[in-house]
C-alpha positions in Angstrom: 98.2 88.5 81.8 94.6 88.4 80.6 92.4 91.4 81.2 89.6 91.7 83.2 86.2 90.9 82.6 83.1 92.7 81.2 81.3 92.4 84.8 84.7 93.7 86.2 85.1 96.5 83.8 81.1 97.4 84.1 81.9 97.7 88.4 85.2 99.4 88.1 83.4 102.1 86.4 80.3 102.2 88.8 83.4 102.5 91.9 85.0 104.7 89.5 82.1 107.1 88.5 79.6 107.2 91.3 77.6 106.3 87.6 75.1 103.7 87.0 76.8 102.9 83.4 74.9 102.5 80.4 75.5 99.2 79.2 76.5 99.6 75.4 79.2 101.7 76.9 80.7 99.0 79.3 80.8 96.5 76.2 82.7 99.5 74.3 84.9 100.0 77.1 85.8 96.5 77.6 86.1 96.4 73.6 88.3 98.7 73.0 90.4 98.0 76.0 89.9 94.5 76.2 90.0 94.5 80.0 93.2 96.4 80.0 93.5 97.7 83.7 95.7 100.5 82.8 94.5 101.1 79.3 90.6 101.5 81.3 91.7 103.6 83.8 93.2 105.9 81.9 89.8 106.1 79.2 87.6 106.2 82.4 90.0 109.2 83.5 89.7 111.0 80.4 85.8 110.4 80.3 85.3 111.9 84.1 87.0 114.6 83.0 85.8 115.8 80.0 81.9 114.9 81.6 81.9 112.3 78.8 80.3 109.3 81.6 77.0 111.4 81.9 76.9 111.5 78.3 78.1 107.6 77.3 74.6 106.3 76.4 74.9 108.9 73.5 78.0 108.0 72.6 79.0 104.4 72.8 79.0 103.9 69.1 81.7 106.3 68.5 84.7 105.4 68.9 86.2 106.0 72.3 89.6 108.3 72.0 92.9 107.1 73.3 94.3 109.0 75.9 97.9 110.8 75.9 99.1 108.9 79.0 98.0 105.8 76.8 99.7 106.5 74.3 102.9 108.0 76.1 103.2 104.3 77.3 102.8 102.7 74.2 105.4 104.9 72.3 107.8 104.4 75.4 107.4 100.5 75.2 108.0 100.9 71.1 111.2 102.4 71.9 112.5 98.5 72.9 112.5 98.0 69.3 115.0 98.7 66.8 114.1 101.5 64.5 113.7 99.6 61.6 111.2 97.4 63.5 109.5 100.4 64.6 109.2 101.3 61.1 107.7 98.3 59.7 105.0 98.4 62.5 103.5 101.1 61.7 103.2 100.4 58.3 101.7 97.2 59.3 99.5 99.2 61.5 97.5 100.8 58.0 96.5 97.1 57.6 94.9 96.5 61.0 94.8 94.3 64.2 96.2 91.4 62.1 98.4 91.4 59.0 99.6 88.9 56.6 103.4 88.6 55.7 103.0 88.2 52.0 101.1 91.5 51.7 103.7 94.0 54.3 106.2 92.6 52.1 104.9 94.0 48.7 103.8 97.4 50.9 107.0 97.3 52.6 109.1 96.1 49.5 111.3 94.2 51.5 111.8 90.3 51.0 109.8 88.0 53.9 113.5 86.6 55.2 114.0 90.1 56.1 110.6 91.2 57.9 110.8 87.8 59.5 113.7 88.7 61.5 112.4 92.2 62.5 109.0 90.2 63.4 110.7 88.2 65.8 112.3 91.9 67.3 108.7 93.0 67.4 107.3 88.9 69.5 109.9 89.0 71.7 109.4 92.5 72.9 105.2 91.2 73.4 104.1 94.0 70.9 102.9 91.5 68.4 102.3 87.5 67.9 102.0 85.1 65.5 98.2 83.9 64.9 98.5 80.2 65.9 97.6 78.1 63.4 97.8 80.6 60.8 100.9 80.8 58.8 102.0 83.9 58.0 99.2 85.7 59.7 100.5 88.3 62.8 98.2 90.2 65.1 99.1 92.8 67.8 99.3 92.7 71.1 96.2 95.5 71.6 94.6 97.0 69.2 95.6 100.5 71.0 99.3 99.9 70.1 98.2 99.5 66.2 95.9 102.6 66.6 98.5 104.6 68.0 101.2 103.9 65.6 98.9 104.8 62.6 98.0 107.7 64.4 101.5 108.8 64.9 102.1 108.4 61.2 102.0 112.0 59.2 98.5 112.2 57.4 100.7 112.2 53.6 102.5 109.1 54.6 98.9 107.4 55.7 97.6 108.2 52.2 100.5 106.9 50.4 100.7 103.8 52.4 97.0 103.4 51.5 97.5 104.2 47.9 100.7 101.6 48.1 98.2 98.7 50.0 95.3 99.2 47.5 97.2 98.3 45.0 99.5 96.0 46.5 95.7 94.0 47.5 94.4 94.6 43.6 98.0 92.8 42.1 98.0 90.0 45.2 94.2 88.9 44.7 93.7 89.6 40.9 92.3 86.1 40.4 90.3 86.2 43.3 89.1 90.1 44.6 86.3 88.8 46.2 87.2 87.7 49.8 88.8 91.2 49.7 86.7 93.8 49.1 86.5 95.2 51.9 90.1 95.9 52.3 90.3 97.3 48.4 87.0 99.6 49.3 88.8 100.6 52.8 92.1 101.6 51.3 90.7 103.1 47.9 88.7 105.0 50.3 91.4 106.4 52.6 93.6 106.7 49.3 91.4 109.2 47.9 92.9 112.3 47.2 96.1 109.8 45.5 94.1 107.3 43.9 91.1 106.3 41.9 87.9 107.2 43.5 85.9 105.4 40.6 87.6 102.1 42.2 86.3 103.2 45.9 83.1 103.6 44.7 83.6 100.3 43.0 84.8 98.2 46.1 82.8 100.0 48.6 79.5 98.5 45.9 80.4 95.1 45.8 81.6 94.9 49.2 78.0 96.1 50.1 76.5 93.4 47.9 78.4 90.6 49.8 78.1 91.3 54.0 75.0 93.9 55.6 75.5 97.2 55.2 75.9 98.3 58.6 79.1 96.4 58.5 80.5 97.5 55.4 80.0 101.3 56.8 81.6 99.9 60.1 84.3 98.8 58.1 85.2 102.0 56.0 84.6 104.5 59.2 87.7 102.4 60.2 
């Protein structure tokens, strides 16, 4: 099922509120839940609660925290999935809404044959999808359940997945770094206290040099 809409999301929260909302916050909202009934409530919830809707217009740019009950739900709906599945999601996770086969392979040093079938584990249970028309190329379901599963990973194992991906990234693409940069400078940069901060520096430079600025910082605040 489809979420709702902006407009939808904009009057659930005036019904919900008694709150003329700000509008930047709405298109956050329906951003980060993409229209997700549940996933809204629960936000608007934890928003009312902690006085956060008299205070949205100064803080739509930030980004909006994931309740528990959220995440209690997504955790419970991982559990339909084998452990190794589990596993290999939340690695995939430290490479974002979508993910390409090739690279989890080298970060999860397992052959494609093998992630293929725990994939299909991971489709049929609606957590992820394969990007039509894209070969290779999987996306999750929400970007909550990709958020929550890197979240749920111990801060050392994030760092060494990072450190792994960086370098996975710089041996897949050494002919061709450029369409990449932003990954090498986003996982140099989480990698830091493991790996090479000259190489952030260097990423985060050229990356900078090739799409605005504003983005680039968009991109490494994660």
């Amino acid at each position: 099922l489809r979420g709702i809409s902006q407009d939808q999301v904009r009057e659930f929260v005036e019904k919900s509120g008694a709150w003329i909302p700000d509008p930047a916050m709405i298109a956050a909202l329906y951003r980060t839940t993409e229209g997700n009934p549940f996933f809204l409530t629960e936000i608007v919830r934890l928003l009312i609660a902690e006085g956060g809707l008299d205070r949205a217009a100064d803080r739509h740019s930030a980004p909006l925290a994931i309740p528990e009950a959220v995440q209690a739900a997504i955790r419970r709906r991982m559990e339909l999935v084998a452990e190794p599945t589990r596993n290999l999601l939340s690695t995939a996770a430290l490479l974002g809404r979508e993910f390409e086969l090739p690279l989890l392979s080298v970060v999860a040093s397992e052959p494609p044959e093998k992630l293929l079938e725990l994939l299909e584990e991971a489709i049929t249970a609606g957590v992820t999808a394969e990007l039509p028309g894209a070969i290779g190329r999987y996306r999750f379901s929400h970007s909550m359940i990709a958020e929550t599963l890197y979240n749920g990973l111990p801060r050392t194992t994030r760092l060494r997945l990072h450190h792994q991906i960086a370098n996975a990234l710089e041996g897949l693409y050494a002919g061709n770094p450029e369409p990449h940069l932003s990954q090498l400078a986003y996982h140099h940069v989480q990698a830091w206290p493991l790996g090479n901060p000259a190489k952030a520096v260097e990423y985060a430079q050229r990356a900078a040099e090739r799409r605005p600025a504003t983005n680039v910082r968009r991109f490494l605040d994660g």
